[in-house]
C-alpha positions in Angstrom: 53.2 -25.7 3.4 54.3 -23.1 0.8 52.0 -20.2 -0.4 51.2 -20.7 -4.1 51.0 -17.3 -6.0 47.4 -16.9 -5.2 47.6 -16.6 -1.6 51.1 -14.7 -1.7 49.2 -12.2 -3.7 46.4 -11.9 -0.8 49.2 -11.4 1.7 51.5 -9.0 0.0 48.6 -6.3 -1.0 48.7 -3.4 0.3 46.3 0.0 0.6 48.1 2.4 -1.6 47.3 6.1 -1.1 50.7 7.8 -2.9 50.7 7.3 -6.8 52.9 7.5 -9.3 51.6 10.9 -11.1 54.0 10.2 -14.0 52.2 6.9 -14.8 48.9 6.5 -15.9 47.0 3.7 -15.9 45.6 1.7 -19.6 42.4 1.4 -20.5 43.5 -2.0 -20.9 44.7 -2.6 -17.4 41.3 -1.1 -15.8 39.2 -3.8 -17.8 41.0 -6.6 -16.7 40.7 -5.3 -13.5 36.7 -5.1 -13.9 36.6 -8.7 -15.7 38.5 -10.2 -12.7 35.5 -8.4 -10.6 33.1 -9.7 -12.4 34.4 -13.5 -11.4 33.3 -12.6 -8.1 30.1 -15.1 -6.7 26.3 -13.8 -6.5 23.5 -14.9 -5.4 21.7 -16.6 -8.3 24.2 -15.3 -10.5 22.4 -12.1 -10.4 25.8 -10.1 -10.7 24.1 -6.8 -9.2 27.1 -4.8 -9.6 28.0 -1.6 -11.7 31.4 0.2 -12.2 31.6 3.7 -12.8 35.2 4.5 -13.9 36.0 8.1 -13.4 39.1 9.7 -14.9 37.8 13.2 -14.8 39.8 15.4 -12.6 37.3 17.6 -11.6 34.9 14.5 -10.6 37.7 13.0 -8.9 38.1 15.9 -6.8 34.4 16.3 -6.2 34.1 12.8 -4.4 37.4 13.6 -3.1 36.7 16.4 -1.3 33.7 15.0 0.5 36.1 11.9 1.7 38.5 15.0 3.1 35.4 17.0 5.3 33.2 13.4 6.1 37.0 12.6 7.5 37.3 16.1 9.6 33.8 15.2 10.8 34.4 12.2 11.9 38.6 12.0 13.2 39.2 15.6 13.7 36.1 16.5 15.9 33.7 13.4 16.7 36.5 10.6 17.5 38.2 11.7 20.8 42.1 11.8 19.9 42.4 9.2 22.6 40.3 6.6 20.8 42.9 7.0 17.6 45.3 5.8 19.7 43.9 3.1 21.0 42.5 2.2 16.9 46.1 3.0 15.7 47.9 1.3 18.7 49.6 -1.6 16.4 51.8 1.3 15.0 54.9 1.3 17.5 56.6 3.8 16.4 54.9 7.4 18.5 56.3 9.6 15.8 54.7 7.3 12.9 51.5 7.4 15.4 51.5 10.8 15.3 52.0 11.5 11.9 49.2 8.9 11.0 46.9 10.7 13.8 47.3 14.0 12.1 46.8 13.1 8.7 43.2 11.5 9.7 42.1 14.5 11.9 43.1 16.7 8.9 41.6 15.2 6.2 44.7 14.6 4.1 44.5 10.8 4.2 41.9 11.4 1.7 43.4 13.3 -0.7 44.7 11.0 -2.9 41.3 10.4 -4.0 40.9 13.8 -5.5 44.0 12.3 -8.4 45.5 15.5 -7.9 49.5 15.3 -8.9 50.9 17.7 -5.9 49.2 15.1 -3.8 50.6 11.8 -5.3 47.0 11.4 -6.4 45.6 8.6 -8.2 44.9 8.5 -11.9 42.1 6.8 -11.6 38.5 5.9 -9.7 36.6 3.2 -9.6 32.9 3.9 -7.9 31.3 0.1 -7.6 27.4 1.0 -7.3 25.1 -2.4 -6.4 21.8 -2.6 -6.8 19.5 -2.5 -3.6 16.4 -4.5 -4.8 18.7 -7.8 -5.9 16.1 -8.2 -8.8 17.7 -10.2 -11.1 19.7 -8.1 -13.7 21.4 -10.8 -15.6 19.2 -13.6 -16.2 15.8 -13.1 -17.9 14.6 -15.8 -15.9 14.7 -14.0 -12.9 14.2 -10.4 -13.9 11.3 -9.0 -12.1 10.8 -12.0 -9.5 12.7 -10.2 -6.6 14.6 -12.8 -5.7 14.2 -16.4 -4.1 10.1 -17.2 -4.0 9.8 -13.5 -4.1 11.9 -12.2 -1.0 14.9 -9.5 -1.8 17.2 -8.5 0.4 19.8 -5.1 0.1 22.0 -7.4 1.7 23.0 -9.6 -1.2 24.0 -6.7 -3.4 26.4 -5.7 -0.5 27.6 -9.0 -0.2 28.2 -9.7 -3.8 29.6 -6.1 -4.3 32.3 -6.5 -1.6 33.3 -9.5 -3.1 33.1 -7.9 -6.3 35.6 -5.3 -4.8 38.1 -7.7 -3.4 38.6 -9.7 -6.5 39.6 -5.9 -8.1 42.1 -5.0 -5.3 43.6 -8.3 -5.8 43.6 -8.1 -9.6 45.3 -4.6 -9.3 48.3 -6.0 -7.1 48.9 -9.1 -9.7 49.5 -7.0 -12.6 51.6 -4.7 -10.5 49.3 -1.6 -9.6 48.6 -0.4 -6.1 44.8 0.2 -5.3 42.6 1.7 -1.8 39.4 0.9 -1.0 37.5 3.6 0.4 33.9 4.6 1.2 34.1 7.3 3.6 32.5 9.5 1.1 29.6 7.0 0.8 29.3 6.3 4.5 26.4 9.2 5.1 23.5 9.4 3.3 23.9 13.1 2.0 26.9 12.4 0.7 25.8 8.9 -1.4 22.9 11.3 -2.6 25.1 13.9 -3.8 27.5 11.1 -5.7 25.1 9.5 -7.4 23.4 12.8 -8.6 26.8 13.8 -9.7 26.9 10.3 -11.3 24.1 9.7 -12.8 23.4 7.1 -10.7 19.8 5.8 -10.3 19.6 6.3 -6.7 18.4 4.7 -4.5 17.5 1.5 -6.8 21.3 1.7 -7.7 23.3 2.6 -4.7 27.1 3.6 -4.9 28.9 1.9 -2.1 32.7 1.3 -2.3 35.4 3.3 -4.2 38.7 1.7 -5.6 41.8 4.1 -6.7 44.0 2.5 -8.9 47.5 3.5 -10.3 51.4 2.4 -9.8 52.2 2.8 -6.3 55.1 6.0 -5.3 56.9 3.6 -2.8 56.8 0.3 -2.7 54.7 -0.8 0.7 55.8 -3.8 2.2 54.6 -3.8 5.7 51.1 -3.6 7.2 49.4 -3.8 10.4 50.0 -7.1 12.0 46.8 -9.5 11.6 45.4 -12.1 13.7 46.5 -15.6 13.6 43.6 -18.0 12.6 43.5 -19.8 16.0 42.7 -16.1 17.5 39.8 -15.6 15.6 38.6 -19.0 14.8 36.5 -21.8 16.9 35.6 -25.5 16.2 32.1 -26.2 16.2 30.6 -24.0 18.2 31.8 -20.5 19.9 34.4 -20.9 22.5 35.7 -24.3 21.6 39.6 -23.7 19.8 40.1 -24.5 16.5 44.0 -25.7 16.4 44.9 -27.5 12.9 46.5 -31.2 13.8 49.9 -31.5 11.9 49.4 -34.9 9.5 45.9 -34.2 10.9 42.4 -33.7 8.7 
């Protein structure tokens, strides 16, 4: 069966970290992006989502620079080099490997984040903050009741916001523009503390979790690291048991 244009556009994205510095991105272009995020599902229709869109240089360089040292932290002194191999082993070629291994011990995957035009940074950043009581914020109806028959769980707002996220990325790549997801600058606590203030962020009731750069791509990207075929990863019924799709089958 042929892919229809949605499902090419799932498979041709790619994580773009090297922008075009010449090209900046409309005002335009990043709402459409957001709308198309805000089509993403929620529980109750809650929509506990915010975006914080950050064009300022010097704030761009701010979270930036706390991707680059959580990065040194965690590649270039906790991760034994060893284990990157292993992690990185789908990349065949050893001088790609290496190259890729020194960029993540360094910090210098993360640059782009900081928008930075000597580093192919990108013109713009997206911070997607959720909120972590999943009180309803959209409907009045809901609005103080904390959820189903009064439970809340943190875990919806991730849930939604991912999705949220995912709907962006893909938006991004249809209208042409290359986008990353990152949140190793929100992966320790500190650092989400320091963002937010930053921000303005209400922390912890609103909780930055994922950041999207977005801007036309430097090289085109075409390849990406192999995935896994459905039948690898999928069982029918119950754990164990193959799932193998029948051809004329249901």
């Amino acid at each position: 069966m042929e892919d229809n244009e949605t499902i090419k556009t799932i498979k041709e994205r790619r994580a773009i970290r090297d922008y075009d510095t010449e090209r900046d991105v409309s005002d335009e272009l990043i709402h459409r992006i957001i709308e198309a995020g805000t089509y993403a599902p929620s529980a109750e229709n809650q929509q506990p989502w915010r975006i914080i869109v950050v064009r300022d240089k010097e704030v761009q360089e701010f979270i930036g620079q706390i991707a680059v040292d959580r990065t040194v932290l965690l590649f270039g002194r906790a991760t034994p080099r060893e284990e990157l191999e292993r992690r990185l082993g789908y990349i065949r070629s050893k001088v790609s490997l290496e190259r890729t291994i020194d960029i993540l011990i360094s910090g210098e995957r993360f640059e782009y984040i900081k928008g930075k035009k000597e580093t192919f940074g990108a013109p713009v950043l997206l911070v997607l903050a959720i909120d972590q009581t999943h009180v309803g914020n959209s409907q009045e109806t809901l609005r103080g009741t904390g959820g189903v028959y009064g439970w809340s769980s943190p875990r919806h707002g991730v849930i939604a916001g991912s999705m949220m996220m995912q709907n962006m990325t893909l938006a991004a790549a249809s209208l042409g523009l290359g986008s990353c997801v990152s949140s190793v600058q929100l992966d320790h606590f500190d650092d989400v503390g320091e963002i937010s203030k930053r921000l303005g962020i209400p922390f912890p009731h609103w909780t930055p979790i994922l950041c999207l750069t977005v801007g036309y791509a430097k090289h085109e990207r075409t390849l990406g690291p192999p995935r896994q075929a459905p039948e690898e990863v999928t069982f029918l019924n119950q754990w164990g048991e193959p799932f193998s799709p029948k051809e004329g089958g249901k």
